[in-house]
C-alpha positions in Angstrom: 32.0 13.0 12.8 30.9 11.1 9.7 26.9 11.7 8.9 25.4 8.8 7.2 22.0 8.0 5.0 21.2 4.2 4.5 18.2 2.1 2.9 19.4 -1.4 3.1 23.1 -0.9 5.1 26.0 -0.4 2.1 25.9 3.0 3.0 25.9 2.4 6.9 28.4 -0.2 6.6 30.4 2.2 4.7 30.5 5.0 7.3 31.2 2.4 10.3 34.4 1.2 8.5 35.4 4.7 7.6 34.9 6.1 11.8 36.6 2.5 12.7 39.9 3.1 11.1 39.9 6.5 11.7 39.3 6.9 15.0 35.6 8.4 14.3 32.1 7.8 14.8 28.9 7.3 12.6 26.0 8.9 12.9 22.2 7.8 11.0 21.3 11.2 10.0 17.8 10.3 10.2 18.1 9.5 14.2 19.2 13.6 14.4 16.8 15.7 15.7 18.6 19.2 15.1 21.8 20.1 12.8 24.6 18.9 15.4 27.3 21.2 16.5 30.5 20.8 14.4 32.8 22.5 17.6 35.8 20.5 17.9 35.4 18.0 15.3 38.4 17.4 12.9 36.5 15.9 10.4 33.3 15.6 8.7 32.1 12.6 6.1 29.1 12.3 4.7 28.3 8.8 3.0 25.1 8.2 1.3 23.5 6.1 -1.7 23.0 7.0 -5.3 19.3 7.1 -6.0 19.0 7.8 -9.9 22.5 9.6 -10.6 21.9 12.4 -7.0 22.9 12.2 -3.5 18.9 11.5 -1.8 16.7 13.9 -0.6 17.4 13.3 3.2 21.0 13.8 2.9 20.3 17.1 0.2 18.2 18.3 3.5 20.6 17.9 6.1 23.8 19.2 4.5 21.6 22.3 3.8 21.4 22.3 7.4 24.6 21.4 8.8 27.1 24.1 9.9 29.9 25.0 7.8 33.1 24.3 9.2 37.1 24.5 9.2 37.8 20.5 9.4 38.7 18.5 6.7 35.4 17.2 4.5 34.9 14.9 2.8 31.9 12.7 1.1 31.4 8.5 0.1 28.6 7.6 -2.1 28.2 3.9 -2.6 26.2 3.2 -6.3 25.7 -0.1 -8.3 28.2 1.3 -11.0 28.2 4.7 -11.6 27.7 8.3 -9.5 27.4 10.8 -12.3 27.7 14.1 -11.0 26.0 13.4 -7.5 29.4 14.1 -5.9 29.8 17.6 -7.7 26.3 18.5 -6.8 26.5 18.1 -3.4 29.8 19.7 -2.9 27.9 22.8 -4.5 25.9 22.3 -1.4 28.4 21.8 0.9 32.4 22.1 0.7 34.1 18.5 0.3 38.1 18.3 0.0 37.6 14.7 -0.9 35.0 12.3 -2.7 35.0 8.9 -3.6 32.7 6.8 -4.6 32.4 2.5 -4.1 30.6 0.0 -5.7 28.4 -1.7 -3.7 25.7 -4.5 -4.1 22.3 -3.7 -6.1 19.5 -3.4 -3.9 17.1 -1.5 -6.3 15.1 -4.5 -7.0 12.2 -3.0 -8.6 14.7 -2.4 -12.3 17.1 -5.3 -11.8 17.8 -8.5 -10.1 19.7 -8.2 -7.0 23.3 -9.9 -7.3 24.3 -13.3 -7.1 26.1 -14.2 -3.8 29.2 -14.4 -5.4 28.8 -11.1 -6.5 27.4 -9.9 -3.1 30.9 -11.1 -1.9 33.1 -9.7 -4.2 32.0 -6.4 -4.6 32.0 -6.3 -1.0 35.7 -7.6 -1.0 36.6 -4.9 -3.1 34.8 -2.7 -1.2 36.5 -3.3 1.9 40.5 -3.1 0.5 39.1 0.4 -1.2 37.7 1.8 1.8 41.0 1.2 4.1 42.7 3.0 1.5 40.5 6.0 1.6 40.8 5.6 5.4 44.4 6.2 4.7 43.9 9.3 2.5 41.1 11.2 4.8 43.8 10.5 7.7 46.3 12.0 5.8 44.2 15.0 4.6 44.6 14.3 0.8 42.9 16.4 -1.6 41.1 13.4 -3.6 38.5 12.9 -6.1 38.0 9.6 -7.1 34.7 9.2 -8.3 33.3 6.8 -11.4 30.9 9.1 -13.1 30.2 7.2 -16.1 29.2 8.9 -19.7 26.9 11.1 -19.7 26.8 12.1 -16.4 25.8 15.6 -16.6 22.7 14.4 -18.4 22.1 11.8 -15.8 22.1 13.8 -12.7 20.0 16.5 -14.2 17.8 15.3 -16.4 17.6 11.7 -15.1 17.6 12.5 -11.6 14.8 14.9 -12.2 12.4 12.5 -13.4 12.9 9.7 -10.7 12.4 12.6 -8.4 9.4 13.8 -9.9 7.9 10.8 -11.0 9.5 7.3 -10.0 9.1 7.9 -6.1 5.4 7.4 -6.2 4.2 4.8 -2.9 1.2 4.2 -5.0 3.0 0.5 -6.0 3.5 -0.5 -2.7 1.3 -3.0 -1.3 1.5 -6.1 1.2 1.2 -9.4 -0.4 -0.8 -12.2 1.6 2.2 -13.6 3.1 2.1 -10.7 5.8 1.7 -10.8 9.3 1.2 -7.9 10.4 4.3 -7.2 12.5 5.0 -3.6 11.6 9.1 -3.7 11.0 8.3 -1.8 8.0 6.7 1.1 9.5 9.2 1.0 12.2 12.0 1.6 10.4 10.9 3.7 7.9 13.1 6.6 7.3 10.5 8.7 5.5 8.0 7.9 8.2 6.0 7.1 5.6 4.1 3.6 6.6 1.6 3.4 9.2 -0.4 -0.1 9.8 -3.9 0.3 9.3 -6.2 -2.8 10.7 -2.7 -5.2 11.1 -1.7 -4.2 7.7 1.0 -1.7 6.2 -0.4 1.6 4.2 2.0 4.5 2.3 1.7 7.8 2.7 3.0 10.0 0.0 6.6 10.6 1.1 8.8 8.6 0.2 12.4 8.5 -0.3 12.4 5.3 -2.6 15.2 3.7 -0.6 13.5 0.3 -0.8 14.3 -0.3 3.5 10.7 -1.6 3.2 10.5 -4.3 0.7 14.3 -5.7 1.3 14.2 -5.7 5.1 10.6 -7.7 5.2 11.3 -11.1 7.1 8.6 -12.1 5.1 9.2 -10.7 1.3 5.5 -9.9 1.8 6.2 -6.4 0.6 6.1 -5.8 -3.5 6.2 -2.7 -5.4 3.8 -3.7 -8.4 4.4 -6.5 -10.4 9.0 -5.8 -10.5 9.6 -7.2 -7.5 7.1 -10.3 -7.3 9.7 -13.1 -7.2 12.8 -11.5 -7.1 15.4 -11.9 -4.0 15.9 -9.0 -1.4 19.0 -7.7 -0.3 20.3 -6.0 2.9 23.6 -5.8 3.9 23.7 -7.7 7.4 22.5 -10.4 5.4 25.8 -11.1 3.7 28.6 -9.4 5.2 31.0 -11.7 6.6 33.9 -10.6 9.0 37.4 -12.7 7.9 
């Protein structure tokens, strides 16, 4: 079974690949109600986004949770460029044979532009030859660790990672612009269950896993966090992805 976090559908896209060519399923971690049983499964993944140089709080939660096991285990994270030590942590947490991590398309709008198309389509490109070798490996059982960690890492997934924790995943930012209508997607598919719509309009509560589902996913762009993201193009996975 391969356990999955996503925001805006690398990592998601990611774990249905993996369970495609390896005979597997995916499972949204969030739609779980209870740590699933691990009897009779020969394999567990666990794929998830870097948030700030760490594995995200929902995944951090569930592995806590899930049920130490005998099959092969192994974890994904998909980043912009670098994982630090998010890989090591987690395997602290729970026992991985194998990590990798992938480069996927920026979707953390609110510090940087989101990528061209052309970079949309080659990083997932890349992407997609890296993940049927992986396939490959996890079939074969191979001990791997092939993870780009970047300088300072130990730094970054401490230090770093405390702050955005501490301070960077505030909701107070978020607001709907006038462009809204109303139609409540966002508090739908929030994975923190975070937004509720109060008098046809969408309001944060204080949990929040900073995953930015909200603001990319809005048909509308009507979402902003501040001033960062006023302007700038959103990104989600479905929107690009194109089967050859």
């Amino acid at each position: 079974m391969i356990f999955y976090f996503s925001g805006t559908g690398n990592s998601r896209w990611v774990a249905e690949q993996i369970a495609a060519l390896t005979g597997d399923n995916a499972q949204d971690i969030v739609a779980l109600r209870q740590p699933p049983s691990l009897q009779d499964v020969g394999q567990v993944g666990l794929v998830f986004p870097i948030y700030a140089w760490g594995p995200p709080e929902p995944m951090v939660s569930f592995v806590k949770a899930l049920p130490k096991t005998e099959a092969f285990c192994f974890g994904v994270c998909t980043c912009g460029s670098e994982a630090g030590h998010a890989m090591r942590k987690l395997a602290r947490l729970y026992p991985l044979q194998s990590s990798y991590s992938l480069v996927l398309p920026n979707n953390y709008i609110i510090g940087a532009e989101a990528d061209s198309e052309t970079v949309i389509q080659q990083k997932l490109n890349t992407a997609r030859s890296e993940i049927e070798v992986l396939s490959r490996e996890i079939l074969q059982r191979k001990p791997v660790f092939r993870v780009k960690e970047g300088s300072a890492a130990g730094l970054k997934s401490s230090l770093v990672n405390f702050g955005f924790n501490r301070f960077a995943r505030s909701t107070k930012p978020f607001h709907a612009d006038s462009s809204c209508d109303g139609c409540g997607l966002c508090a739908h598919r929030c994975p923190a269950a975070t937004i509720s719509l109060r008098e046809g309009r969408p309001v944060w509560g204080t949990a929040c896993y900073q995953c930015l589902r909200c603001l990319n996913e809005c048909p509308r762009q009507a979402i902003q966090y501040g001033d960062s993201t006023q302007g700038k193009t959103r990104y989600t996975l479905q929107k690009h992805w194109k089967e050859s």
